[in-house]
mmCIF file of the C-alpha atoms, coordinates in Angstrom:
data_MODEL
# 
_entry.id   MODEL 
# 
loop_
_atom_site.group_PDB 
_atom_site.id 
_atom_site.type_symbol 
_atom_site.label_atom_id 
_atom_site.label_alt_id 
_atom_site.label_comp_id 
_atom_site.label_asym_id 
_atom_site.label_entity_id 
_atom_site.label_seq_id 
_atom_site.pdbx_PDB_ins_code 
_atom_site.Cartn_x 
_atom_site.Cartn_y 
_atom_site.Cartn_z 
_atom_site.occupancy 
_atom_site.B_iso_or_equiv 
_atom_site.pdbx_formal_charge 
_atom_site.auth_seq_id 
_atom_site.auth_comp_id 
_atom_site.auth_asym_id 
_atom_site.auth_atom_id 
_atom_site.pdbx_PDB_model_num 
ATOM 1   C CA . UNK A 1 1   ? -271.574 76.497 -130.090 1.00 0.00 ? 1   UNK A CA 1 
ATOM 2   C CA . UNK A 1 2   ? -273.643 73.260 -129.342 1.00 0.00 ? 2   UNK A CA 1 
ATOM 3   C CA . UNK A 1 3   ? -274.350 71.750 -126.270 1.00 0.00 ? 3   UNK A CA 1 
ATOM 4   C CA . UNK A 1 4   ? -275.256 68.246 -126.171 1.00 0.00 ? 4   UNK A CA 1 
ATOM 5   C CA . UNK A 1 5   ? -277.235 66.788 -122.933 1.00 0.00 ? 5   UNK A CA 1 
ATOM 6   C CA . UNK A 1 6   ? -277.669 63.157 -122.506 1.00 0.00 ? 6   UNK A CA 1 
ATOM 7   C CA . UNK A 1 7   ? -280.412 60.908 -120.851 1.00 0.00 ? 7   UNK A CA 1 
ATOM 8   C CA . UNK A 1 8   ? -281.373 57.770 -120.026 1.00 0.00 ? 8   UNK A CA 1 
ATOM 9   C CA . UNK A 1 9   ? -278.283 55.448 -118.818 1.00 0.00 ? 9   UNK A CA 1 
ATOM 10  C CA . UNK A 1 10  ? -278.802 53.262 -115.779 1.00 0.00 ? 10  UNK A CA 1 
ATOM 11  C CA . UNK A 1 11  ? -278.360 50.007 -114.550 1.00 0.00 ? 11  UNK A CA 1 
ATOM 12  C CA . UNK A 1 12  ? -280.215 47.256 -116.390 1.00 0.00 ? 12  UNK A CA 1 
ATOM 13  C CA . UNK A 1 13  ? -279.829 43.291 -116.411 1.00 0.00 ? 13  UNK A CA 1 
ATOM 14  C CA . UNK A 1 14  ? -278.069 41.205 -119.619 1.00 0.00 ? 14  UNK A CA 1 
ATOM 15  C CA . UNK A 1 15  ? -280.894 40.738 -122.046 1.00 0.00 ? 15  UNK A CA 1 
ATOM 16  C CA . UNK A 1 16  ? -282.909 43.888 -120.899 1.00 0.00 ? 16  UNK A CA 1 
ATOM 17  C CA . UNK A 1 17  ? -283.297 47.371 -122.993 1.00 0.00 ? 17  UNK A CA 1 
ATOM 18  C CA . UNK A 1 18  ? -282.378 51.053 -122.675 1.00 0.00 ? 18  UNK A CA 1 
ATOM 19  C CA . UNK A 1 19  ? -282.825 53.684 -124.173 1.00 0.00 ? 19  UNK A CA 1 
ATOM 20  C CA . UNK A 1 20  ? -280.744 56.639 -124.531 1.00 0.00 ? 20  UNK A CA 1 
ATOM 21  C CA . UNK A 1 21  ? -281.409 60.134 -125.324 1.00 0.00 ? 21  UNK A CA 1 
ATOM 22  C CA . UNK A 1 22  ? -279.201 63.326 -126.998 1.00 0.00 ? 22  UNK A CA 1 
ATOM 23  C CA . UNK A 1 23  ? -280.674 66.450 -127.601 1.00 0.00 ? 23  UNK A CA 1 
ATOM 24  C CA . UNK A 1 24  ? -278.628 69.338 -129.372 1.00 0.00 ? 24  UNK A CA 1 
ATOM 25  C CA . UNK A 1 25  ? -279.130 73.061 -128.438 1.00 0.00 ? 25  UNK A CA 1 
ATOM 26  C CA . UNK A 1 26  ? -279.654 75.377 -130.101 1.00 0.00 ? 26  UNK A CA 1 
ATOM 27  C CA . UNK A 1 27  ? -282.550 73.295 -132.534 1.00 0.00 ? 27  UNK A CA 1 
ATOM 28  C CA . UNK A 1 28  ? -281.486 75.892 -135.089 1.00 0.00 ? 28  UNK A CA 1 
ATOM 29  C CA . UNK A 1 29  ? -278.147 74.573 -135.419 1.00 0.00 ? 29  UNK A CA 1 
ATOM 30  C CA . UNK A 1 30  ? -277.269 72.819 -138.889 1.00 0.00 ? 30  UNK A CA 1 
ATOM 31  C CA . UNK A 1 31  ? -276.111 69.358 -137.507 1.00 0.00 ? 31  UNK A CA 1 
ATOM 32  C CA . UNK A 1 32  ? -274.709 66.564 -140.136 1.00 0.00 ? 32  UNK A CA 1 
ATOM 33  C CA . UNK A 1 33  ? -274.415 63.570 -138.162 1.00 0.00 ? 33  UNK A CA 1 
ATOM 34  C CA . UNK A 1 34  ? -275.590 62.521 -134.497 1.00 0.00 ? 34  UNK A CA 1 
ATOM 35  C CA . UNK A 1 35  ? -274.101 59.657 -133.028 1.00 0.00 ? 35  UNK A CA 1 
ATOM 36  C CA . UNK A 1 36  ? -272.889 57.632 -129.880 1.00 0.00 ? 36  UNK A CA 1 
ATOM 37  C CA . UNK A 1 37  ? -269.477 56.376 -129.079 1.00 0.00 ? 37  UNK A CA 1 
ATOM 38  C CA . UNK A 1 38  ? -268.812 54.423 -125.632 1.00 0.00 ? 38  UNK A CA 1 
ATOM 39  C CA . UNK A 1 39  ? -266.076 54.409 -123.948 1.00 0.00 ? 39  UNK A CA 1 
ATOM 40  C CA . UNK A 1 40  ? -264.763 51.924 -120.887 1.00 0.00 ? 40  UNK A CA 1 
ATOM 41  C CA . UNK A 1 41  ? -261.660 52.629 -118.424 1.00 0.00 ? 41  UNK A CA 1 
ATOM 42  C CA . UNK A 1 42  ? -258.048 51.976 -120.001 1.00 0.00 ? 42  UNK A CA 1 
ATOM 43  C CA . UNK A 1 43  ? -259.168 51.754 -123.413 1.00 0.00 ? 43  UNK A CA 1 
ATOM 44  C CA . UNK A 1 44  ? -260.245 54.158 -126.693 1.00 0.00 ? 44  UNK A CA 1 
ATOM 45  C CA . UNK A 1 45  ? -263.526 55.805 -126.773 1.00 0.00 ? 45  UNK A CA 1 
ATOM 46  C CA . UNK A 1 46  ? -265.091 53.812 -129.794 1.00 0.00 ? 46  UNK A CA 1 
ATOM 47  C CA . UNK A 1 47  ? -267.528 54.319 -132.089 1.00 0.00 ? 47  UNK A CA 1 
ATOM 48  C CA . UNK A 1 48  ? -271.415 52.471 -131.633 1.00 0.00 ? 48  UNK A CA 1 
ATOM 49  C CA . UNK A 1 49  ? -273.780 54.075 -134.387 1.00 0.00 ? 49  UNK A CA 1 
ATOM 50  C CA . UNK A 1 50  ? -274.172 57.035 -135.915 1.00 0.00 ? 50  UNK A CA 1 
ATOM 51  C CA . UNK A 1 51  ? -276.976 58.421 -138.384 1.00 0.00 ? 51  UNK A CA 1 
ATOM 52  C CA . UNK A 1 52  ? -276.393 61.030 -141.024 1.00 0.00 ? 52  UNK A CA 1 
ATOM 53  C CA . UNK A 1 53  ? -278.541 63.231 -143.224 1.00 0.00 ? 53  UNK A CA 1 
ATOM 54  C CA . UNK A 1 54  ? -281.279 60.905 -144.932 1.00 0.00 ? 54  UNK A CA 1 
ATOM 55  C CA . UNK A 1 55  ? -281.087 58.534 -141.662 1.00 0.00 ? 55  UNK A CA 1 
ATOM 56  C CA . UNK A 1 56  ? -277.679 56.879 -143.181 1.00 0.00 ? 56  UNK A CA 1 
ATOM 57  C CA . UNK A 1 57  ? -276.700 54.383 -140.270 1.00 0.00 ? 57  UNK A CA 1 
ATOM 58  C CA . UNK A 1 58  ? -273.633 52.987 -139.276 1.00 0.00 ? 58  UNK A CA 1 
ATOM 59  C CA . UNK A 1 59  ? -272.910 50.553 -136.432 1.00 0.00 ? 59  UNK A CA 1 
ATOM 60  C CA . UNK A 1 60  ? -270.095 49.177 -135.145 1.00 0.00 ? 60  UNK A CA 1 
ATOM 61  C CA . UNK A 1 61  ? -270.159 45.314 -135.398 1.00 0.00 ? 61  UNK A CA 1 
ATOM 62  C CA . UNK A 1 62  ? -270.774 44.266 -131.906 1.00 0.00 ? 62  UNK A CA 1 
ATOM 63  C CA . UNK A 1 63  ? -274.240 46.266 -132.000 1.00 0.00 ? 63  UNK A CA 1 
ATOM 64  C CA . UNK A 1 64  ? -275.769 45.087 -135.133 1.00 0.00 ? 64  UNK A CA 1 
ATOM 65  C CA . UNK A 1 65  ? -279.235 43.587 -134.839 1.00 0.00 ? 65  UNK A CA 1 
ATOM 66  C CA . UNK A 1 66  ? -279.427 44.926 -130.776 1.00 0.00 ? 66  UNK A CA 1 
ATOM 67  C CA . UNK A 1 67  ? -278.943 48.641 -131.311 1.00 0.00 ? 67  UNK A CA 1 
ATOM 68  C CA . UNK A 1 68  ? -281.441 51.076 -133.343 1.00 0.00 ? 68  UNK A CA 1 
ATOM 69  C CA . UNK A 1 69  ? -280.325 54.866 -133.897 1.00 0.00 ? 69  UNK A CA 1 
ATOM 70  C CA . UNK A 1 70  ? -282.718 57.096 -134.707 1.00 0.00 ? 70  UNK A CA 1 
ATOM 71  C CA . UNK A 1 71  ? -283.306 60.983 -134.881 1.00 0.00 ? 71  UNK A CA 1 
ATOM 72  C CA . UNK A 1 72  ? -285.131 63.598 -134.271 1.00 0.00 ? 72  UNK A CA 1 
ATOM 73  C CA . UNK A 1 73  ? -284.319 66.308 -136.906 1.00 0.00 ? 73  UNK A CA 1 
ATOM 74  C CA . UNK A 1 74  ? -286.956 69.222 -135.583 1.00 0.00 ? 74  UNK A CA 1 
ATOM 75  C CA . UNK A 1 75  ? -285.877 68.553 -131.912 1.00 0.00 ? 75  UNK A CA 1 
ATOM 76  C CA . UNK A 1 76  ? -282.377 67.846 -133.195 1.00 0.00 ? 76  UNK A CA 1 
ATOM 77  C CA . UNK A 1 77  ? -282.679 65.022 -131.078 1.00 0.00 ? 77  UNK A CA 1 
ATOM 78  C CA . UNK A 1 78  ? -280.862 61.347 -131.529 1.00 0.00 ? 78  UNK A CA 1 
ATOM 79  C CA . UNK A 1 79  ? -282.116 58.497 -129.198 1.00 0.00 ? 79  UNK A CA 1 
ATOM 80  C CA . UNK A 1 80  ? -280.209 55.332 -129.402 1.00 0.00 ? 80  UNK A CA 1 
ATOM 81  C CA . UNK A 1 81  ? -282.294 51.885 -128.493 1.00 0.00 ? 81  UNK A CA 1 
ATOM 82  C CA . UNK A 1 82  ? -280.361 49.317 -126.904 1.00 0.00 ? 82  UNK A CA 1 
ATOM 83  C CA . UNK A 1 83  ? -281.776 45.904 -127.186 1.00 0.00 ? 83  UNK A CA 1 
ATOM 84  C CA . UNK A 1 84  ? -280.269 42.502 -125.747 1.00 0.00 ? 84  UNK A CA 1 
ATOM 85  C CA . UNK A 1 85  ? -277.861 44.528 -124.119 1.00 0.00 ? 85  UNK A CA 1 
ATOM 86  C CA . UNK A 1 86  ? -274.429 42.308 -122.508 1.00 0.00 ? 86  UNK A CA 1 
ATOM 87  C CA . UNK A 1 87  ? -272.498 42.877 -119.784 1.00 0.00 ? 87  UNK A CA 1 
ATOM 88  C CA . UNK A 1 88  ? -269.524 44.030 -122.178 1.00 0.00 ? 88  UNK A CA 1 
ATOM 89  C CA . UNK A 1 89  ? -272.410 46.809 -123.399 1.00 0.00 ? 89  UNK A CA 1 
ATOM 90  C CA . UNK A 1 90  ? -271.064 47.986 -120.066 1.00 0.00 ? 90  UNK A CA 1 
ATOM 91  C CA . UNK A 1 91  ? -269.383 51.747 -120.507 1.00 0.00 ? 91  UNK A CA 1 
ATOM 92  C CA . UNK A 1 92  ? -269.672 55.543 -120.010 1.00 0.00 ? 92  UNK A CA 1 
ATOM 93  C CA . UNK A 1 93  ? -271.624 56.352 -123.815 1.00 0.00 ? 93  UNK A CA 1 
ATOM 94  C CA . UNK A 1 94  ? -271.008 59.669 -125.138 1.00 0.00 ? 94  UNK A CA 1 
ATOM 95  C CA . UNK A 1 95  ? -273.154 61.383 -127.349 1.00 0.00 ? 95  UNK A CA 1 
ATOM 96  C CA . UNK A 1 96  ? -271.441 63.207 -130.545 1.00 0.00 ? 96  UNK A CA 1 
ATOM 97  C CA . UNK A 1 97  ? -272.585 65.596 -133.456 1.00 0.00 ? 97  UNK A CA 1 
ATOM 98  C CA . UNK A 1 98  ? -271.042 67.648 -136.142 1.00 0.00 ? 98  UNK A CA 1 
ATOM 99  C CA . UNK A 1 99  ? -271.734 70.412 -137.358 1.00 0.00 ? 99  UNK A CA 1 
ATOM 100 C CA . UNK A 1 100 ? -270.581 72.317 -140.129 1.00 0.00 ? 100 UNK A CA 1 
ATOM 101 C CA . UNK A 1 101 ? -268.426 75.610 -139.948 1.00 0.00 ? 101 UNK A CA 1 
ATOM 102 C CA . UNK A 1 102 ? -265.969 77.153 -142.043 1.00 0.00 ? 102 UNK A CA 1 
ATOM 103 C CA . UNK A 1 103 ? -266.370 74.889 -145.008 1.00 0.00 ? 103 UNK A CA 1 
ATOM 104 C CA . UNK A 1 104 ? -265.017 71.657 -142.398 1.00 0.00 ? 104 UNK A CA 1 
ATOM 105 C CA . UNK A 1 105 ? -267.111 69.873 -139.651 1.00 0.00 ? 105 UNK A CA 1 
ATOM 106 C CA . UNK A 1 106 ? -266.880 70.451 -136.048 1.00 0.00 ? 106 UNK A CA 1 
ATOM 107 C CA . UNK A 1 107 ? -267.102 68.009 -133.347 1.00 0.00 ? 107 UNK A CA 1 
ATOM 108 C CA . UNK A 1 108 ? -269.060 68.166 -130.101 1.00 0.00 ? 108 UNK A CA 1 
ATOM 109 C CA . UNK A 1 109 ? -269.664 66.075 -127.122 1.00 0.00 ? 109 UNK A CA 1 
ATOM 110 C CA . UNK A 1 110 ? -272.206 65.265 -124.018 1.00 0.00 ? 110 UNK A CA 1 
ATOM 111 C CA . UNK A 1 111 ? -270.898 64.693 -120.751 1.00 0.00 ? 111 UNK A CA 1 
ATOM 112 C CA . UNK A 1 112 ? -271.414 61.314 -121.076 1.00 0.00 ? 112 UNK A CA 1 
ATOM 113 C CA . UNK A 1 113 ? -273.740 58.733 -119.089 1.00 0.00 ? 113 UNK A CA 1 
ATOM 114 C CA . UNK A 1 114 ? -273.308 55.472 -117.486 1.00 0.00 ? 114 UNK A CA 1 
ATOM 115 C CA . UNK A 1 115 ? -274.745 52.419 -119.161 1.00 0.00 ? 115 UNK A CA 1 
ATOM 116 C CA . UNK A 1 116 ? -273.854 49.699 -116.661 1.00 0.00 ? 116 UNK A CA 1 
ATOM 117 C CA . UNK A 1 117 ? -275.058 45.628 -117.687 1.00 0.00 ? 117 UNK A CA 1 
ATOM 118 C CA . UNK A 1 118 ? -275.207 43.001 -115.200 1.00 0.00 ? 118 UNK A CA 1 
ATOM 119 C CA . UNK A 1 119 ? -274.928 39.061 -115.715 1.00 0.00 ? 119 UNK A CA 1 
# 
């Protein structure tokens, strides 16, 4: 089992930074990919980056060139740096890992936390 606890969401301005923080427990558990999805009232949760095993990235569109994954491997940590953030940043963000078992991948999920951008 893997519990995922999330930091760092608040209230910031459009064009300021935040930073947000995931840290898996146990840091013994094998963990393939760390990422962060967002999700906003009415619609899909969707997907925002995500890093893999030899820091492969992925980002969705809309957060290219403002948004920097990165992670922590011995903490089994994942931090995502939000940069020029816009008012449609605005959403509850979600952090997400798998982990292998039983020859598949298993997903797991913070609580969420609130990353709310003002014009």
């Amino acid at each position: 089992q893997v519990q995922l606890v999330e930091s760092g969401g608040g209230l910031a301005q459009a064009g300021a930074s935040l930073r947000l923080e995931c840290a898996a427990s146990p840091i013994s558990v094998p963990i393939n990919v760390m990422g962060w999805y967002r999700q906003v009232p009415g619609k899909q949760r969707e997907l925002v980056a995500t890093i893999a095993v030899y820091d492969r990235t992925n980002y969705a569109d809309s957060v290219k060139g403002r948004f920097t994954i990165s992670r922590e491997n011995r903490k089994n940590t994942v931090f995502l740096q939000m940069n020029s953030l816009k008012p449609e940043d605005t959403a509850v963000y979600y952090c997400n890992a798998k982990s292998p078992r039983s020859g598949g991948l298993v997903d797991y999920w913070g609580q969420g936390t609130q990353v709310t951008v003002s014009s």
